[in-house]
N, C-alpha and C positions, 0 to 999 in steps of 0.2 A: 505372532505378535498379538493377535485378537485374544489367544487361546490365553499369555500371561496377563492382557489387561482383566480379561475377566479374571484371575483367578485372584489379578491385585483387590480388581473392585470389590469382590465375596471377599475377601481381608478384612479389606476398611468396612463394610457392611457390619461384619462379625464385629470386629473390635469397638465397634460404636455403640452396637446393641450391648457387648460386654457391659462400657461403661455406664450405658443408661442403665443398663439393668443392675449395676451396684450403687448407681446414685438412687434409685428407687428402693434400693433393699437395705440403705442404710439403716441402723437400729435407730428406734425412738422408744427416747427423745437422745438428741444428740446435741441439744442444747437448753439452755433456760427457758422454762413458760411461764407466762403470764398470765394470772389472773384477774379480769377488769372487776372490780367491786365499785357500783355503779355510786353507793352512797358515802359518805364521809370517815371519816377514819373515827373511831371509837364506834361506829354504829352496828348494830346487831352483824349487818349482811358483810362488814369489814371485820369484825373479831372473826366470825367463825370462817371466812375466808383464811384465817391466816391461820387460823387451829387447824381445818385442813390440808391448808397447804404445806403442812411443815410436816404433815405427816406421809402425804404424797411424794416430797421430797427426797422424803427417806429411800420408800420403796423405787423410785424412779431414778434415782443418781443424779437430778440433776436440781438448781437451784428452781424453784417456785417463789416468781415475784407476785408481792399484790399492787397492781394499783387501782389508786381513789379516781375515778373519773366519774364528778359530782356533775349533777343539774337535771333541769327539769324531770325532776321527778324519777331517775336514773335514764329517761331515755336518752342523756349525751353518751353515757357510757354502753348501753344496749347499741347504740349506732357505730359506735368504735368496731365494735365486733362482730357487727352484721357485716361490716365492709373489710373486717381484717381477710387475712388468706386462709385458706381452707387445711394447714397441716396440722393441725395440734399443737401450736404455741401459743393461740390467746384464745381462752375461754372467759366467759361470762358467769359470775354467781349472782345470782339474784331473785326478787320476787315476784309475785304477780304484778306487781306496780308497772315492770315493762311488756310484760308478755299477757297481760291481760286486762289489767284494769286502764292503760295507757289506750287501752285502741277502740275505751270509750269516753277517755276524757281529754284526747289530744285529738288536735279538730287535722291538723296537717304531720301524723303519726308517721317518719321518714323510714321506716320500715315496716315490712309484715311479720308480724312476730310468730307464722307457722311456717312460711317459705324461705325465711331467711337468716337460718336458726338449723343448727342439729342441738336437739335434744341429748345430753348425756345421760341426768340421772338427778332425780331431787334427791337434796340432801337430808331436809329437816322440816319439821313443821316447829311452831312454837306458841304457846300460852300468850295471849293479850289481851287485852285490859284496859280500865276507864279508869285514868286517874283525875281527883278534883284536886285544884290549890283550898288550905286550908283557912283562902277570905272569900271562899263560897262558903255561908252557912248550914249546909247539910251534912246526914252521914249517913247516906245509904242511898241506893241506888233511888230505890224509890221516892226518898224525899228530894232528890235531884230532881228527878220525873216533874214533880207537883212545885216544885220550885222553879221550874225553868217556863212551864205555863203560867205560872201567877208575872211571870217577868216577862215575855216575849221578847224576844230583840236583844235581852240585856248581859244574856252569857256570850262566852264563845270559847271555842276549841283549837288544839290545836294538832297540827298534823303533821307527816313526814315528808309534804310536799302537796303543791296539786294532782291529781293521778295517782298517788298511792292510795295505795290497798286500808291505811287508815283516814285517806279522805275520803273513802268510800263506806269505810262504816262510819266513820262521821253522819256525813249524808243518809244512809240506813237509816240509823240512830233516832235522826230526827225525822224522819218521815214515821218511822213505826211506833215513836213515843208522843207523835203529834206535837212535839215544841218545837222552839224557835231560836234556833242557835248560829251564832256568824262561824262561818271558816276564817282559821287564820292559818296560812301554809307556811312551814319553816323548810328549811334544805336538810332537817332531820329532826328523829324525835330528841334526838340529843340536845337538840336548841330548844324544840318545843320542853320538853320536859322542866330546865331552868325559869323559863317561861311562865310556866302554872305555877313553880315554887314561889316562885318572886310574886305572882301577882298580875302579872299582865295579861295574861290569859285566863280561862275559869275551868278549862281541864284540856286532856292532853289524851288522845289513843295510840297504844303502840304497846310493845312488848312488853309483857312483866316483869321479864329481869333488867328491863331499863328501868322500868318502876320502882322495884323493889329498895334500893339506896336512897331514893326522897323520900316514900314509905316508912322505911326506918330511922329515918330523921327528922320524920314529924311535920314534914312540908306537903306533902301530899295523903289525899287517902285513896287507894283503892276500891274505888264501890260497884266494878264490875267486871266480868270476866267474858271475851266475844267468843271464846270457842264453847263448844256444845258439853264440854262437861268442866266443873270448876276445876280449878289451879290449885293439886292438894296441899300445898303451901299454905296458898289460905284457903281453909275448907268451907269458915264459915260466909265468905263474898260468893253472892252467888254469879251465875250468869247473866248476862244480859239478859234475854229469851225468857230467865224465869221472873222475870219485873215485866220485861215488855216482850210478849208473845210474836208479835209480830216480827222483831227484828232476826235478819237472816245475815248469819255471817260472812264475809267476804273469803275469796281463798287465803290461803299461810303459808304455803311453800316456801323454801327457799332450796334454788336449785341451780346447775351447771349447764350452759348451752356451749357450743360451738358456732361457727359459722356455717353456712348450708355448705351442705357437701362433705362434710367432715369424712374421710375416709372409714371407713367399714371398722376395719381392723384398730383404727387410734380409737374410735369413741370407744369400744369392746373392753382395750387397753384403760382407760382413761374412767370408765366405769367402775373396773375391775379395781382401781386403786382407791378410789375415793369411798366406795363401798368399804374396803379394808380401813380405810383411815378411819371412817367412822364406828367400825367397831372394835377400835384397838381401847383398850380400857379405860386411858385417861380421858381420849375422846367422849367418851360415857357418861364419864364424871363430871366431866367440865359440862356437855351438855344438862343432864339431868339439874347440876346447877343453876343455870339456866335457864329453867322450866322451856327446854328445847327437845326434841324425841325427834332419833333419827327413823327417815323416811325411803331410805335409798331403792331404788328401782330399775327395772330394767327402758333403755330409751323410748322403747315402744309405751308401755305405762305412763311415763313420763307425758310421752305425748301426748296420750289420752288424756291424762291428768288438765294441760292446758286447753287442751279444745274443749271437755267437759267446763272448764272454768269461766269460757269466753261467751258458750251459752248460759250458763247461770247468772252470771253478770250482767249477761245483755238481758234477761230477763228481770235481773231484778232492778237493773238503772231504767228499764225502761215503766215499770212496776210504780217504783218511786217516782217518775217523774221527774228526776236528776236530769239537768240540762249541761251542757259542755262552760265551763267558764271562761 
């Protein structure tokens, strides 16, 4: 009697371990993922989510949703995803605004943006820019400069939020050009950018191919470029840095996390495609358009990538003297 219960119980043992171990060994994906794009729909970090996601889609069989989960600065959407579950169905695309500029301008920051987070792989960096409305009387960088000290107080700017990565060179900006300029924070540069056209603001930082359609329509000018070499689009706008020496760039990334834990093998998978998506040809094209250059990397680099950004940051908020708002 003993000798069949045992041989039942090593059955059921067996057979349980069978099914666990084909629920573990199921293929992924084996259903639709989701991508959170922490900022609005038409914004830089929302097109290119959906360029590669459609391209991911291909390779993976399975649909690639985006969703917009807006606000503070995207840490509503960075929090969706620290607390989703750990298989490979919701990733995060996004920029330094949640994983490094947020964790020195959010005073009660609801996650750690190195423990609660796998790293997959940045995707892009991209060209940015100072655009003025054109009922600011200047046209160049440097008659901003000397215009904005003869006014103190009487420009202002506008930005992708508070804690983004362009309220921070905002804040740069005017610590290393010595003026005096208000922040005004919009929920994107998409609102901000309208904003300088129209008049209610006196300029606008954020991407140049957000720029470029006001540019071309006469509503804005372009009079500077934050990354360290100019936008050869426009060859002859210089840098910031070459007007005002002082100012140091903020990071540009835009990149993939997971939630902590991310399995081994998904992030490897999940790298491996997005890496592909970004060098399939149209991808190329559309970025280059863009003035966007892909960046993709492996998780570990990745990683570095952000801890490197968190000391630069902390060294240069602490530099300026930037206080939390």
């Amino acid at each position: 009697m003993m000798s069949r219960f045992l041989t039942f119980l090593i059955f059921a043992l067996s057979a349980a371990g069978f099914v666990e171990s084909r629920a573990w060994a199921q293929p992924y994906p084996s259903k639709p993922l989701k991508i959170v794009a922490p900022f609005p729909p038409g914004s830089t970090i929302d097109l290119s989510a959906r360029l590669i996601g459609a391209k991911m889609s291909e390779k993976l069989g399975q649909p690639v949703i985006v969703e917009n989960r807006v606000g503070a600065g995207g840490v509503i959407g960075a929090t969706l995803v620290a607390r989703a579950a750990a298989d490979g169905y919701t990733l995060l695309f996004t920029t330094p605004s949640t994983h490094v500029i947020a964790f020195f301008f959010s005073k009660n920051l609801p996650y750690d943006p190195i423990k609660d987070f796998t790293p997959i792989t940045a995707a892009m960096d991209s060209f940015q820019g100072l655009a003025v409305g054109t009922a600011v009387p200047v046209g160049s960088l440097q008659e901003l400069v000397e215009y904005a000290k003869s006014n103190p107080g009487k420009l202002t700017y506008g930005s992708a939020g508070m804690g983004t990565e362009f309220h921070l060179a905002g804040e740069l900006f005017k610590k290393a050009a010595g003026v005096d300029i208000l922040h005004v924070p919009y929920k994107s540069a998409a609102q901000a950018l309208p904003g300088t056209a129209a008049g209610q603001i006196s300029m606008t930082f954020s991407t140049v191919s957000s720029q470029l359609p006001f540019m071309r329509s006469g509503k804005v000018r372009i009079v500077g470029i934050l990354n360290t070499n100019r936008y050869p689009g426009l060859p002859d706008v210089p840098t910031i840095a070459e007007i005002v020496p002082a100012f140091d760039k903020p990071p540009a990334w835009q990149g993939f996390f997971g939630p902590a834990e991310l399995p081994r093998p998904i992030v490897l998978r999940l790298n491996a495609e997005i890496k592909a998506a970004l060098g399939t040809p149209d991808v190329r094209r559309t970025l280059d358009g863009n003035g966007q250059r892909a960046i993709a990397n492996s998780p570990e680099e990745f990683s570095a990538m952000i801890k490197k950004g968190l000391e630069a940051t902390g060294h240069a908020v602490k530099a300026a003297g930037i206080k939390v708002e």
